[in-house]
C-alpha positions as CSV (number, residue, x, y, z in Angstrom):
1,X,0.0,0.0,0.0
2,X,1.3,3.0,-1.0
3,X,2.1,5.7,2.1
4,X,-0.5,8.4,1.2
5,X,-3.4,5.6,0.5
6,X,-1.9,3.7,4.1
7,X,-2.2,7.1,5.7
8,X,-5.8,7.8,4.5
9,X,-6.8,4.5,5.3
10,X,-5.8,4.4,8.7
11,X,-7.0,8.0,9.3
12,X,-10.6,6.4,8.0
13,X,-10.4,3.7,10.3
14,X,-9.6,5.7,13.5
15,X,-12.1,8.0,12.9
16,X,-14.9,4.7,12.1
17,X,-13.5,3.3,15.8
18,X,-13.7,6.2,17.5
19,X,-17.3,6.6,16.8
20,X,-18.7,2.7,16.9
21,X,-16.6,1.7,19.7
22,X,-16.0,2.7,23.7
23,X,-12.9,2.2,25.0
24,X,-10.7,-0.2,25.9
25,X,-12.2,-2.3,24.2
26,X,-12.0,-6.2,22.0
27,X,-10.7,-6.0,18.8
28,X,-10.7,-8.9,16.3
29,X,-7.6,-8.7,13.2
30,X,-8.1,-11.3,10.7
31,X,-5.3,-11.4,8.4
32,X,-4.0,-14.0,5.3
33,X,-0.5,-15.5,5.5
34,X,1.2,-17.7,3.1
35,X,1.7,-20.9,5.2
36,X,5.1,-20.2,6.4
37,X,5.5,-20.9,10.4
38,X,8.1,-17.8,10.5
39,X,5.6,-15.4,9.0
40,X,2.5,-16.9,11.4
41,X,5.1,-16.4,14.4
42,X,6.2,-13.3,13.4
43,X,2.6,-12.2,13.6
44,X,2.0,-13.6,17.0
45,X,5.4,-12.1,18.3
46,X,3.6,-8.8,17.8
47,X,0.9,-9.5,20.2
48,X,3.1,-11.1,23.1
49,X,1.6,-10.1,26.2
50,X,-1.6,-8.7,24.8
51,X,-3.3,-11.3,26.5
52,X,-4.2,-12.1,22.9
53,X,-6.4,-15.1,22.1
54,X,-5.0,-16.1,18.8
55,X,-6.1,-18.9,16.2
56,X,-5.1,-19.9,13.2
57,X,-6.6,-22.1,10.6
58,X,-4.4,-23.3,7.5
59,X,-6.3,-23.4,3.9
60,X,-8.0,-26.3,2.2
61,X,-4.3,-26.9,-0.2
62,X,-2.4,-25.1,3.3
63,X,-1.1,-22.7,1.0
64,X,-2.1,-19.7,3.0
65,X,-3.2,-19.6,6.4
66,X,-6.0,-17.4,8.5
67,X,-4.7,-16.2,11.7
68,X,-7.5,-14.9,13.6
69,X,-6.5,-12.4,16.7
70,X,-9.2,-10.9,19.2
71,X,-7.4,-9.1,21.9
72,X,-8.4,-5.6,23.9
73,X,-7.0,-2.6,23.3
74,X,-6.7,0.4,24.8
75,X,-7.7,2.8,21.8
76,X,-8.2,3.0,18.4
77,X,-4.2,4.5,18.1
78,X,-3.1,0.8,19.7
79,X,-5.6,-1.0,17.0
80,X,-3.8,0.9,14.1
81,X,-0.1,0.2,15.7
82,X,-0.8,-3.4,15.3
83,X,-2.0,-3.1,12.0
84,X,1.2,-1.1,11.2
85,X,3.4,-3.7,12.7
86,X,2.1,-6.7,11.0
87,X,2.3,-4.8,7.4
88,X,6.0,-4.7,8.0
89,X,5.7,-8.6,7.0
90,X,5.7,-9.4,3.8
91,X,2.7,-11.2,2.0
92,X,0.4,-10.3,4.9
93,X,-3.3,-9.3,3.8
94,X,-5.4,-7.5,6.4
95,X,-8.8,-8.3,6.1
């Protein structure tokens, strides 16, 4: 994602959590990973001691995995740093 089109979308997305949402609050991150253990762990390194629940579910052919994370936060700022983080790993889609 290019920075200005990352930049809007994040601005989008505070400003959608800020209004649905009181915080702290749950927040559930569903993102696509090829099936590659370092990737999947590299994503679940991010949310260490989060308290995190975190599943992950490989694809019928176990070329790409789901990895499903619902963990509370304390704003929408903290949801978007996570986001930020995990786009730092490449082939990751944020759904």
């Amino acid at each position: 994602m290019e920075q200005d089109s990352a930049d809007a979308f994040y601005a989008r997305l505070k400003e959608q959590l800020l209004e649905d949402t009181t915080w702290p609050s749950n927040y559930l991150y569903k993102f696509i990973v090829p099936t590659d253990q370092e990737k999947i762990d590299s994503i679940t390194r991010i949310f260490d001691n989060t308290g995190a629940v975190i599943d992950s579910k490989k694809s019928k052919k176990g070329t790409y995995t789901s990895v499903s994370i619902n963990v509370n936060l304390a704003d929408p700022d903290a949801v978007i740093e996570k986001y930020k983080a995990v786009s730092e790993i490449e082939g990751v889609i944020s759904l």
